[in-house]
N, C-alpha and C positions, 0 to 999 in steps of 0.2 A: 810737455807731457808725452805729448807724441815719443820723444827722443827717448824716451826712458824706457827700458823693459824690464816688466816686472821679474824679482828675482825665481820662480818658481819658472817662466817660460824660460828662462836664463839655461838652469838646470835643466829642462825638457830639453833644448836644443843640446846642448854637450849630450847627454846621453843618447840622443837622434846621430849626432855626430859621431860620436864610439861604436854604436851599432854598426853605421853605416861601414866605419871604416874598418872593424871584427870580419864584418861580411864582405868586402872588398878582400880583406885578407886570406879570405874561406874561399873565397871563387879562385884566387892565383895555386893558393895550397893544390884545392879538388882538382883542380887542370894539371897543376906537376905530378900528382898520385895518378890519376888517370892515364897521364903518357907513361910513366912506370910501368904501369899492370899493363897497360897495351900494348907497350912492348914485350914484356912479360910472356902474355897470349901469342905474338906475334912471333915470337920464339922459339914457341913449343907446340906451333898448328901443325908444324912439319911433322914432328916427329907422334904428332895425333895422327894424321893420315898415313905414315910410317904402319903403325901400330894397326893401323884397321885393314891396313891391304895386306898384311901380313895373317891376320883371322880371317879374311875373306878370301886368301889365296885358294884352302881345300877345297871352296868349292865350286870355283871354275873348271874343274874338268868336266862337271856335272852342269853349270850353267851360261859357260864361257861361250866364245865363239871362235870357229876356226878365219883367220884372215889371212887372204891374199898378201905372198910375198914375191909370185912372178906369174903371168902368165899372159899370152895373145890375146888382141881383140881382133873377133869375127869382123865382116862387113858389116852384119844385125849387131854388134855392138855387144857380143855373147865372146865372156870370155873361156878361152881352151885351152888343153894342155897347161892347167893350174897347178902349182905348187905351192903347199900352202906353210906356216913357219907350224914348226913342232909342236908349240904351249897353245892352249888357247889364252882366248884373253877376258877381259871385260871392259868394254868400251865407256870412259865413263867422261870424255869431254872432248870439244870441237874446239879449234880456236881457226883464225883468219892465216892460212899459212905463209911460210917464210919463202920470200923468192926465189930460195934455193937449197937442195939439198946437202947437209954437210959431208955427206958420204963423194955427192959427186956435184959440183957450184954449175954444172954444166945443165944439170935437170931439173925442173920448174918444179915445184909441188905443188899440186892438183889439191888436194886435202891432209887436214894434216887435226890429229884425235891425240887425245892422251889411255892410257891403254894399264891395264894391270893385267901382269901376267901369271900364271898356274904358282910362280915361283915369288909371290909376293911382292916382285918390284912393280914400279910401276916407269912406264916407258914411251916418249912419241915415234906414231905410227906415222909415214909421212909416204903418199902415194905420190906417182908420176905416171905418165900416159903422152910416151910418143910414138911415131912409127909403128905401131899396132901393137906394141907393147906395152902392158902395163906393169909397173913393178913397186916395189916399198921400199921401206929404210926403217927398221925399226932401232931406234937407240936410247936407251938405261936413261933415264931423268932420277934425282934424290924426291924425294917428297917436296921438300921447299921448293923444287926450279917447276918442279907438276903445279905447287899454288900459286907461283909468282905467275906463269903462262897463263893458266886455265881459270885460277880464281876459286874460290870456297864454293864454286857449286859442282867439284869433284869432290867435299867431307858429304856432299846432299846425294849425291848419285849414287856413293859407294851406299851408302844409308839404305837409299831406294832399290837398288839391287837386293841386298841383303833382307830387303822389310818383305819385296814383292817374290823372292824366291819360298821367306818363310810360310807364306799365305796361301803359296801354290803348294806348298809341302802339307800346311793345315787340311788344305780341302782332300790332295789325296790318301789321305792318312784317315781322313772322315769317309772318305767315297771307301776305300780298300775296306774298312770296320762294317761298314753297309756289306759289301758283298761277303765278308765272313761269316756277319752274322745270317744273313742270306744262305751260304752253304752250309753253316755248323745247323739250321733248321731242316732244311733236306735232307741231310744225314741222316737224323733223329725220326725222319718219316720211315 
């Protein structure tokens, strides 16, 4: 009796068995579609970051910052007779820099940022500091070699620049509307 199963658990087990093996066939499917789209994504993050440094260029002149392209260090560690490069910029990521300069394999790099410039590229800024000078390298990266380096927390940066500039824009545009209406009242006295 033992040996014998009944025909109904018979048919349970096959259709346990079909299931199982639908949904086996459904996990290999979802993982091939998944690396598709990922690559997909993967493909066209570049040319998203492309695109946002490119709407965010106008308003580095207004938020950017001027950086050092040469200039001496004092004994206090104050730098003098500064020259600074033409664009400014917007500093939007650090990484662990490369032993050496490509411009010159001779000089170490100190720090080394990823950078968007006035002109919507985006570009590594790579400092050195010997003999009492300190000086840059600034050299043109595509969007993809800025996320392979730096990593997706330059789409968060550019983001964050753009979110914190709009905010400081909201409040003085609210402060300015205060003092208007402040002087259009005094007039009217």
């Amino acid at each position: 009796m033992a040996d014998q199963i009944p025909e109904n658990i018979e048919t349970t087990l096959t259709v346990i068995e079909q299931g199982f093996n639908r949904l086996s066939d459904l996990v290999v499917e979802s993982g091939d579609l998944i690396e598709v789209k990922g690559a997909e994504v993967r493909a066209r993050e570049g040319a998203l970051l492309g695109r946002m440094g490119v709407r965010a260029a106008s308003l580095i002149p207004a938020i950017g910052l001027n950086v050092l392209e040469r200039g001496k260090i004092g004994l206090d560690g104050e730098v003098f007779d500064a020259r600074h490069y033409a664009q400014k910029v917007l500093v939007l990521g650090r990484t662990d820099p490369m032993p050496f300069r490509p411009d010159n394999p001779e000089k170490k790099i100190d720090d080394q940022f990823c950078v968007l410039r006035e002109d919507g590229t985006f570009a590594e800024l790579m400092y050195s500091s010997a003999g009492g000078i300190a000086d840059s390298y600034l050299q043109t990266i595509t969007p993809d070699e800025a996320l392979a380096i730096y990593g997706y927390e330059l789409l968060f940066m550019l983001y964050r620049a753009l979110k914190e500039n709009l905010d400081g824009e909201e409040t003085l545009v609210a402060a300015l509307n205060v003092v208007l209406s402040f002087l259009n009242d005094q007039t009217k006295i």
